[in-house]
Backbone bond lengths (Angstrom), bond angles and torsions (degrees), N, CA, C in turn:
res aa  C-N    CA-C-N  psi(-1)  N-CA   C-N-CA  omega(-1)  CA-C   N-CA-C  phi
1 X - - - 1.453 - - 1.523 108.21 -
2 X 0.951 118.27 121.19 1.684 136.44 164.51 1.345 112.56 -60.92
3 X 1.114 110.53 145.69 2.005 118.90 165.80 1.247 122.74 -35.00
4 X 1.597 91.63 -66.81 1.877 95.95 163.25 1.421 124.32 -50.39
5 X 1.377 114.43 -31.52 1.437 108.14 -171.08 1.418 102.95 -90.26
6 X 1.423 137.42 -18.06 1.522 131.52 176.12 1.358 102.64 -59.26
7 X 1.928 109.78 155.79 1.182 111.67 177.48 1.800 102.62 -78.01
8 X 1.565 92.49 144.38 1.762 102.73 162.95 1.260 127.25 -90.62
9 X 1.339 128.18 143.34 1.508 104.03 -166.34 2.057 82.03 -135.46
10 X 1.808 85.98 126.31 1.846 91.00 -177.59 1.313 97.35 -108.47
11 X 1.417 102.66 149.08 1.346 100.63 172.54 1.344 106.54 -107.16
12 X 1.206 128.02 156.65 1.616 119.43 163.35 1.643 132.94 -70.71
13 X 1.220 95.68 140.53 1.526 87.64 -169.65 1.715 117.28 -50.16
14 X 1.104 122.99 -35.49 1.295 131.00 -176.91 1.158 114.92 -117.96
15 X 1.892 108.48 116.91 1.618 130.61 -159.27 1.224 97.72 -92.86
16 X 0.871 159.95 101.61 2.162 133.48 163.87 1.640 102.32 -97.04
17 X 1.115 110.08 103.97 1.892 134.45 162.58 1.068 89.01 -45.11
18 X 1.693 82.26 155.39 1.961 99.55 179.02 1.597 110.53 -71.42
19 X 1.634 96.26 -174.98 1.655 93.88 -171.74 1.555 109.65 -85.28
20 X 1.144 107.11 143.37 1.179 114.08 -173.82 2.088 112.95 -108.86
21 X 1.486 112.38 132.42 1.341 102.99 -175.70 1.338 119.35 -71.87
22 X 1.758 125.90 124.29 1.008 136.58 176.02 1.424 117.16 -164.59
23 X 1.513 110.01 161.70 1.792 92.00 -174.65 1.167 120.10 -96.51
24 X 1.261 153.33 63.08 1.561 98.18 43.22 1.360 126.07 -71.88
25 X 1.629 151.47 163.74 1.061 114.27 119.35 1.548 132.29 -35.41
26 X 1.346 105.94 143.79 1.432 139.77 153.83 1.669 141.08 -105.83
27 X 1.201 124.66 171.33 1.388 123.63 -177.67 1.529 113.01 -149.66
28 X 1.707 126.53 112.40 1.556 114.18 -143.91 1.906 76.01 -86.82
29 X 1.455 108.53 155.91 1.533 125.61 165.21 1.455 108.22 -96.54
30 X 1.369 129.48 163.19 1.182 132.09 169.97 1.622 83.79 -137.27
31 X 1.462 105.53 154.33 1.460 119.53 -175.04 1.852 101.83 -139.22
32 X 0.935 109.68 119.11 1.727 116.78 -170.32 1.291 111.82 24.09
33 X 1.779 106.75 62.40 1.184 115.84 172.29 1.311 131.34 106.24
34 X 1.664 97.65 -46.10 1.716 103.72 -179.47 1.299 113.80 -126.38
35 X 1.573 105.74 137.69 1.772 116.05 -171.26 1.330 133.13 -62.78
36 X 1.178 96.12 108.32 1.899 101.87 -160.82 1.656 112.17 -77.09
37 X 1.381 99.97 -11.09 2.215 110.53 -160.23 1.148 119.65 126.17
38 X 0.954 95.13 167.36 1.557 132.13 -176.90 2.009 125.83 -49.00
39 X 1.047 119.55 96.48 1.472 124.60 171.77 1.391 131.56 -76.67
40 X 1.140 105.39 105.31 1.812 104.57 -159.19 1.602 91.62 -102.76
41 X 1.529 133.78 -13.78 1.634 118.62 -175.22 1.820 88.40 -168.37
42 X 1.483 124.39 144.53 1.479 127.34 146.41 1.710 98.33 -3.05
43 X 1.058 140.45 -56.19 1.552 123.48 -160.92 1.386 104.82 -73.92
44 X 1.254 86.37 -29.93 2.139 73.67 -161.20 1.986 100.09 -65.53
45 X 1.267 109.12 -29.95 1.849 120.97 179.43 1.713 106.55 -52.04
46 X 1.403 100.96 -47.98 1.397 124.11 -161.61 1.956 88.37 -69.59
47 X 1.409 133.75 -71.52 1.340 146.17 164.72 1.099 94.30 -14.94
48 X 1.489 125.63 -76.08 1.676 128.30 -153.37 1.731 107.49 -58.93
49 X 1.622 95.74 -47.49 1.622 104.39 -172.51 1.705 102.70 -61.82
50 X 0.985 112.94 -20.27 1.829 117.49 -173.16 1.503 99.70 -73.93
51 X 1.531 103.14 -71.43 1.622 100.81 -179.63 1.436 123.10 -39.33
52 X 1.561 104.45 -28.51 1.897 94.85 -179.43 1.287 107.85 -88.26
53 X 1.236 144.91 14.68 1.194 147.19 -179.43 1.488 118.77 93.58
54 X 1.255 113.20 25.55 1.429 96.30 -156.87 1.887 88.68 -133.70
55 X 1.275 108.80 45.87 1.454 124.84 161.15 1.160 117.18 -45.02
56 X 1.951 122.23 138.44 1.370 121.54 179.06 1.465 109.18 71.44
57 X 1.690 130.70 16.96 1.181 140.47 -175.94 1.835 105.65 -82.71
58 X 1.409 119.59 121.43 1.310 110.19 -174.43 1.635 101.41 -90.56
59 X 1.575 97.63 128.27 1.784 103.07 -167.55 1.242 87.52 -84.02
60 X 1.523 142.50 4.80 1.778 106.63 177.10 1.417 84.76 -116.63
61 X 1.483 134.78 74.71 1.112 151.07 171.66 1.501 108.14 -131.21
62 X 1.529 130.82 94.42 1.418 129.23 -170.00 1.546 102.59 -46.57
63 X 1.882 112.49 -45.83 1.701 98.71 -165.66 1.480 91.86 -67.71
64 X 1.008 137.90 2.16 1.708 111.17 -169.66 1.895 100.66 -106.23
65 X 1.223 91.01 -35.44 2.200 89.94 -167.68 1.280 98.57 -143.54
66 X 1.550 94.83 124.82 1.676 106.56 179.11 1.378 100.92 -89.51
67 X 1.359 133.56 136.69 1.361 123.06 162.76 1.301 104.26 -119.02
68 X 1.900 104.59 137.52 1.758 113.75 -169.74 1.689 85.98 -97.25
69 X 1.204 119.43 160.64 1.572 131.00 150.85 1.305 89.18 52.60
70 X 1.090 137.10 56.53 1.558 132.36 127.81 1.827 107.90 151.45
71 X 1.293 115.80 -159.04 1.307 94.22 167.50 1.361 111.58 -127.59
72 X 1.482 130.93 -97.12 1.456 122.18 -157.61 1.428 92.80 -122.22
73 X 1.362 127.70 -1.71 1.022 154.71 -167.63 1.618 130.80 -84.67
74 X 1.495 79.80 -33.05 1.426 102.06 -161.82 1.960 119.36 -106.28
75 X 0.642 119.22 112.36 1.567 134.30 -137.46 1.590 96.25 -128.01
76 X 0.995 142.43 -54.16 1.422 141.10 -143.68 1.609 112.94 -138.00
77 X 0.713 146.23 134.00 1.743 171.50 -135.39 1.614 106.48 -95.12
78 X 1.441 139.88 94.90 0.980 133.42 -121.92 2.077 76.89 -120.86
79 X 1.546 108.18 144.68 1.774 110.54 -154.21 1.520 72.55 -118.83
80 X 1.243 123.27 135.60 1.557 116.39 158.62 1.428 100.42 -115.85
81 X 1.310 95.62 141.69 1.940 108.98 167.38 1.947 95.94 101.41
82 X 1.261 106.55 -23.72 1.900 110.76 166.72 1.074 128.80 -41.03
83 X 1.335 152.99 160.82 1.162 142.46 125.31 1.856 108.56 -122.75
């Protein structure tokens, strides 16, 4: 198998980690690799992706934003067995 012919595996430029418990919750972003801060709502993702140049980037675009532990949706720290 040749180079060309191995599979490539891309990652997207923009990671957003799961939510993490805090008051608020948050969700840290990574931006081509390295962690820029803290995501408190869709805007703050959208902000980070701007500052790296990558303005007008559609976040429900897998090649553009990976989301771990939930998706763009997902905001708050989910308690199972709670009421």
């Amino acid at each position: 198998m040749t180079e060309r012919e191995s599979p490539q595996v891309r990652i997207a430029p923009v990671v957003v980690l799961p939510v993490n418990a805090g008051d608020p919750p948050f969700r840290l972003v990574e931006v081509l690799g390295e962690l820029v801060g803290k995501a408190f709502s869709i805007e703050d993702v959208y902000e980070y992706a701007y500052a790296a140049g990558l303005g007008g980037a559609d976040l429900e675009d897998p090649a553009v934003v990976h989301w771990v532990g939930g998706d763009q949706y997902t905001w708050s720290v989910r308690r199972w067995g709670r009421r």
